[in-house]
Structures are given as structure tokens and as C-alpha cells.
C-alpha positions in Angstrom: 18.3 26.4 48.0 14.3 25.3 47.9 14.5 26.9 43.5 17.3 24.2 43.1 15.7 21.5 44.4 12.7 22.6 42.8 14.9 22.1 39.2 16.1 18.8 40.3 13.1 17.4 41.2 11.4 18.4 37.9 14.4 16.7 35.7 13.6 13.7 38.1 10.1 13.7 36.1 11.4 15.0 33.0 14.5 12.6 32.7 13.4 9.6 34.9 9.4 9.5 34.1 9.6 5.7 35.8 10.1 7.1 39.2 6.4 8.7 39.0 4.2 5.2 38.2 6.9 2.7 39.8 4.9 2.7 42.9 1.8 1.5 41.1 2.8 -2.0 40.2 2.4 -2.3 44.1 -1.2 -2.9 42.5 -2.2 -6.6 41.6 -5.0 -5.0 38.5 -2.7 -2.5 37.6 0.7 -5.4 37.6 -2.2 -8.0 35.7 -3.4 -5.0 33.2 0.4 -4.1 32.8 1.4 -7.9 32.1 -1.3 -8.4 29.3 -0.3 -5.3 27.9 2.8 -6.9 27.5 2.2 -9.9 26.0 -0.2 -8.5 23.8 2.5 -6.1 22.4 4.8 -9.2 22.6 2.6 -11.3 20.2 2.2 -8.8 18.0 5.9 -7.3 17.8 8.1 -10.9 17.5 6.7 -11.7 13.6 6.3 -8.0 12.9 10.3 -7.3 13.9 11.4 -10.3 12.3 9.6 -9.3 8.8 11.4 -6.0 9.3 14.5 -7.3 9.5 14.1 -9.3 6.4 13.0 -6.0 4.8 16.2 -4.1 5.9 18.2 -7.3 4.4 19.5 -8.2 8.1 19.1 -11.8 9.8 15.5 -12.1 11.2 16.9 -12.7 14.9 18.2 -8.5 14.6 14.8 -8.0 14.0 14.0 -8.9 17.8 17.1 -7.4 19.1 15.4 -4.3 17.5 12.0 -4.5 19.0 12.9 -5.3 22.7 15.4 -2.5 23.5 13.5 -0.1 22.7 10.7 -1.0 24.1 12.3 -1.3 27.4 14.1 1.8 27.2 11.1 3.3 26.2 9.0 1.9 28.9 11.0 3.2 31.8 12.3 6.8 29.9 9.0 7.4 27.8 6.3 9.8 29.1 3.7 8.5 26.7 1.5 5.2 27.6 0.4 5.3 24.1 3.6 5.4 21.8 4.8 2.4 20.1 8.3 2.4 19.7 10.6 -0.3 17.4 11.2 -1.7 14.0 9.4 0.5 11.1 8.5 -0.7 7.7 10.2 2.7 5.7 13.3 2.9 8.1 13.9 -1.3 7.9 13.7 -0.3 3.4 15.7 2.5 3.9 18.3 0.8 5.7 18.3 -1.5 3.2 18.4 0.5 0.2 21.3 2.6 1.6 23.5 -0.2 2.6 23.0 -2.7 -0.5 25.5 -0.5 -2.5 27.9 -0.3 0.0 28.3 -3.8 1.2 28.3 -5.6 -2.0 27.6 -9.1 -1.2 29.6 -9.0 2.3 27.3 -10.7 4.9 29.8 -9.2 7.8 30.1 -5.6 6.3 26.1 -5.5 5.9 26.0 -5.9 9.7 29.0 -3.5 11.0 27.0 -0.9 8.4 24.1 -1.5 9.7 25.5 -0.9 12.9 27.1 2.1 13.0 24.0 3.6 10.6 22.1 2.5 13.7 24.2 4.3 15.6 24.4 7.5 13.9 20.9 8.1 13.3 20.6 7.9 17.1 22.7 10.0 17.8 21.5 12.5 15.2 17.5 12.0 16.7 19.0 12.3 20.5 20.8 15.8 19.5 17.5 16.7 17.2 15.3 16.2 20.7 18.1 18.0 23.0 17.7 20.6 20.8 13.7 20.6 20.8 13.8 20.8 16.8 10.8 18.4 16.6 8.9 21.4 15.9 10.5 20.8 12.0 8.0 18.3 11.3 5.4 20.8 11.3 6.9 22.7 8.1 6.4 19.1 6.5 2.7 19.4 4.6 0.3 16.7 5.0 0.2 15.9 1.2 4.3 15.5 0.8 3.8 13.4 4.2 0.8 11.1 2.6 2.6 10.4 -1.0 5.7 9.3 1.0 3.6 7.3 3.2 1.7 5.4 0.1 5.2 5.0 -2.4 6.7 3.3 0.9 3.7 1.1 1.6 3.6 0.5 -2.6 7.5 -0.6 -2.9 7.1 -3.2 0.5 4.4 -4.6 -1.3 5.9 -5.1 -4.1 9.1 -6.3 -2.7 7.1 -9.2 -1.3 5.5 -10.0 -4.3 8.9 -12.4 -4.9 8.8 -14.1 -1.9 4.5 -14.6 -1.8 4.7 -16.5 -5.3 7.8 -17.9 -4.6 9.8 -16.3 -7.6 13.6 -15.0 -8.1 13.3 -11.3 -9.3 16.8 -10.4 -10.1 17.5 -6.3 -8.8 18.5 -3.6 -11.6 21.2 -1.9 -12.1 20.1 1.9 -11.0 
């Protein structure tokens, strides 16, 4: 009976990493270090998330409904201190460019797409961690990872071109 406790006690740490450091916000430095933390990431992450949202052609407000779940969620399931989760610049065009086409001028259609692509790619990055195939990204070169990297960083700046000089760039057809 001791080996099966031993297996649910490690999927205590495994599943429910909070349970570990809960006891340390006992702490006052460790509640006022954990409190800055916050706010810091806070400052930074309200403007940041609401950009994004523009990006991904969503209502800025979205863009906070993004950042602060899954920051909480990670905060309490995560098992690194150091890992930002939220909004990214390439997944906010993405979404974006695969839901223009679809939607087609329907401001209610946009959002119910945008949700259930939300929804599906977490489902397909919960089953791709279940399955422990994050070892993939290592068959990825660093090359193929740095010219996707600089196109996505070239096509957001150039997407804000419009709205830093305050001209109407009409899209193309392609």
C-alpha cells in the first residue's frame, strides 16, 4: 500500500505543483516579493494583451481576458517560476489571418471562430503534452525557427505601419 501512496503523492507534485510553495506566502518578504512580481507583470501585460488583441482583429478588452487566465492557471498548475504565459504576437496574426476569410465582415462570427479555434488548439496542446510529444520541437532546426521568427516580427511591423501614420491600407485579394 506504501508504492501507491508513493504514486499519489508524486502526481500531487506533478499535477498540483501549488501545494508545494503554498505554505510560503506565510512569509511577509516572500508575499511582498510575490506582490511586486505581480504588478510588475500586470503593468507590463494590460497594453501588451490589448495590442494583441487588436493584432488578432478581436475587441482590445479579449486581449485581457487572454492575459489573466492564463496567468492564473499557470501560476497555481505551472512548475516553472520563470515562464511567461499569455497573448503572443505570431499566434494573435495567425488567428487573424485564419479567421478573416471565414468570417467575412461578421463581428459575431469573428468571435464564436475565434472561440472555438481557441478552444481547439487547447485541446490539441493539452493531448500533445499528455502525450509528452514536446520532444517534436527538437526536429525543428534553429535556422527554419529564426526565419519564422523574423517574417512574423517583419509582417507586425508592417501591419502597424497603417495605424502609426494614420493611413487606410486597403487588404488584397490573395
Amino acid at each position: 500500500m506504501s508504492g501507491f501512496i508513493k504514486i499519489i503523492s508524486s502526481w500531487n507534485t506533478q499535477f498540483v505543483p501549488f501545494l508545494g510553495w503554498l505554505g510560503e506566502l506565510r512569509k511577509a518578504d516572500t508575499l511582498k516579493a510575490d506582490l511586486l512580481a505581480g504588478l510588475t507583470v500586470a503593468l507590463i501585460l494590460i497594453p501588451q494583451s490589448m495590442a494583441y488583441a487588436s493584432l488578432a482583429g478581436l475587441p482590445p478588452y479579449y486581449g485581457l481576458y487572454a492575459s489573466f487566465l492564463p496567468v492564473m492557471i499557470a501560476a497555481f498548475f505551472g512548475s516553472s517560476r520563470q515562464l511567461a504565459t499569455g497573448p503572443v504576437a505570431v499566434i494573435s496574426l495567425m488567428t487573424a489571418a485564419a479567421l478573416e476569410p471565414m468570417a467575412a465582415g461578421n463581428p459575431e462570427g469573428y468571435l464564436a471562430y475565434a472561440l472555438l479555434l481557441a478552444l481547439m488548439v487547447g485541446l490539441f496542446q493539452l493531448a500533445l503534452g499528455l502525450f509528452k510529444l514536446g520532444v517534436l520541437v527538437d526536429f525543428l532546426s534553429h535556422p527554419v525557427v529564426m526565419g519564422f521568427t523574423n517574417a512574423a516580427a517583419i509582417i507586425i511591423a508592417t501591419s502597424q505601419l497603417g495605424k502609426l501614420f494614420g493611413v487606410s491600407v486597403e487588404k488584397a485579394e490573395h
